[in-house]
N, C-alpha and C positions, 0 to 999 in steps of 0.2 A: 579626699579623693572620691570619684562620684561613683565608683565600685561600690566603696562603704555605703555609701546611699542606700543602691541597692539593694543593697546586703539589709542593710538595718531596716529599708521597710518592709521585706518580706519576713526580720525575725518575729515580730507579732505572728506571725503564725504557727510557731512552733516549731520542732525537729522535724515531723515528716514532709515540710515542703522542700526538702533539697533539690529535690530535680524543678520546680518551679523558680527555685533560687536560682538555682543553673542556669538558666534560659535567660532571666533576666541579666545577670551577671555579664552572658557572651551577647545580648543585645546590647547594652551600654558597653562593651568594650568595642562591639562595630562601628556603636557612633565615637568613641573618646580616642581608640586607637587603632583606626583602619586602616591603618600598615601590619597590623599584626594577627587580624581576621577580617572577613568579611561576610556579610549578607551573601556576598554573589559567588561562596564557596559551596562548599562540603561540612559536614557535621556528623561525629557520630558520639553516639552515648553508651555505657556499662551502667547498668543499674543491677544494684545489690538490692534485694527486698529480704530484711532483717528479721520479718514472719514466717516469710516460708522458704530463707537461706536458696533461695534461687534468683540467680543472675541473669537478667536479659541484656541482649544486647539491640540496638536500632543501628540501621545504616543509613546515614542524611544522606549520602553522596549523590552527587548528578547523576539524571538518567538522560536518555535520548529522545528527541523529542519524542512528543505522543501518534504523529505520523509516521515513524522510521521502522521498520520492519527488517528483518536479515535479508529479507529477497531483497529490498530495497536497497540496499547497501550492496548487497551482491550485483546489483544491473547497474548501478552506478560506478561502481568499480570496475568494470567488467570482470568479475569473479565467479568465474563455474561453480554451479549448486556440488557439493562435497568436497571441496577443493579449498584450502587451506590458505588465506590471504589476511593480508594487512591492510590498516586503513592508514593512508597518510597521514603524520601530523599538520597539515594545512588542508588537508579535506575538509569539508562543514560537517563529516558525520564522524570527525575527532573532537566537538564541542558539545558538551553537556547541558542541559538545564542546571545552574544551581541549585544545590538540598537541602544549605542551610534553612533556608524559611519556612520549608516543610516539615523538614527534621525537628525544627524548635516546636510546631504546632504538633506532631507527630511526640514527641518527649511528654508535653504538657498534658498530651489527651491520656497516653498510655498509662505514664509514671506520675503521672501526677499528683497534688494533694486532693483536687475538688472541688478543693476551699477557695480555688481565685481563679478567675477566668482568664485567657490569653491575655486577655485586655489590660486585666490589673498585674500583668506581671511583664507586659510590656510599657506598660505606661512610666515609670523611671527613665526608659531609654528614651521616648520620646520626648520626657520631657528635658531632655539630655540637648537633643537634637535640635529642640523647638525654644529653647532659654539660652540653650551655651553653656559653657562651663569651662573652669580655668586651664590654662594648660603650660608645660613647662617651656622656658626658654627655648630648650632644644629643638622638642615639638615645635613650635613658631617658627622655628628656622626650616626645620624641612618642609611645613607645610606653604612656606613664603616662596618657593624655588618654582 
């Protein structure tokens, strides 16, 4: 299973790469099964650190673009400044940036081991991506539709 891969090439480095293991783990499940995550989501992380029994937490999730401002949305909306409105779900300012890809670089820099750069703990998925890898009957059926 190409999980295991993963998995097994980051065990060479020990117990405290888990959050690097993480990362890789939900990279190759983007490329092996992307009906069941995606790159072009949300991501968030709990991290336990076992030294100093304190818990963080990260939020991957989408933000709005880097141009979008509340007045903004307010004058597009036409929504008076203090006044209390909704944003359509088919507005374009009901669409997010995806977080997963920030949130995974954002996990690795924070919680990270150190020991392995984005690179080597992305590199399994891409080579996921870039080689192929097996998949089950089933899988071939939904993805042949």
């Amino acid at each position: 299973m190409p999980q295991y891969d993963v998995i097994h090439h980051h065990a060479q480095f020990g117990t405290d790469e888990e959050q690097d293991a993480a990362v890789a783990v939900a990279a190759a499940i983007n490329v092996t099964e992307p009906g069941s995550t995606g790159i072009g989501g949300d991501m968030f992380c709990l991290y336990y650190d076992a030294k100093t029994k304190k818990v963080s937490a990260l939020n991957g999730s989408g933000r709005s673009g880097g141009e979008v401002t509340l007045e903004k949305i307010r004058n597009d909306l036409n929504i008076p400044d203090g006044q209390q409105g909704q944003i359509p779900m088919m507005s374009v300012h009901a669409a997010t940036v995806p977080g997963a890809a920030a949130g995974w670089v954002d996990t690795v820099g924070r919680f990270g081991s150190g020991k392995v750069t984005l690179e080597d703990v992305l590199a399994p998925a891409i080579d996921l991506a870039a080689n192929g890898f097996p998949v089950s009957e089933l899988s071939a059926t939904f993805v042949s539709f």
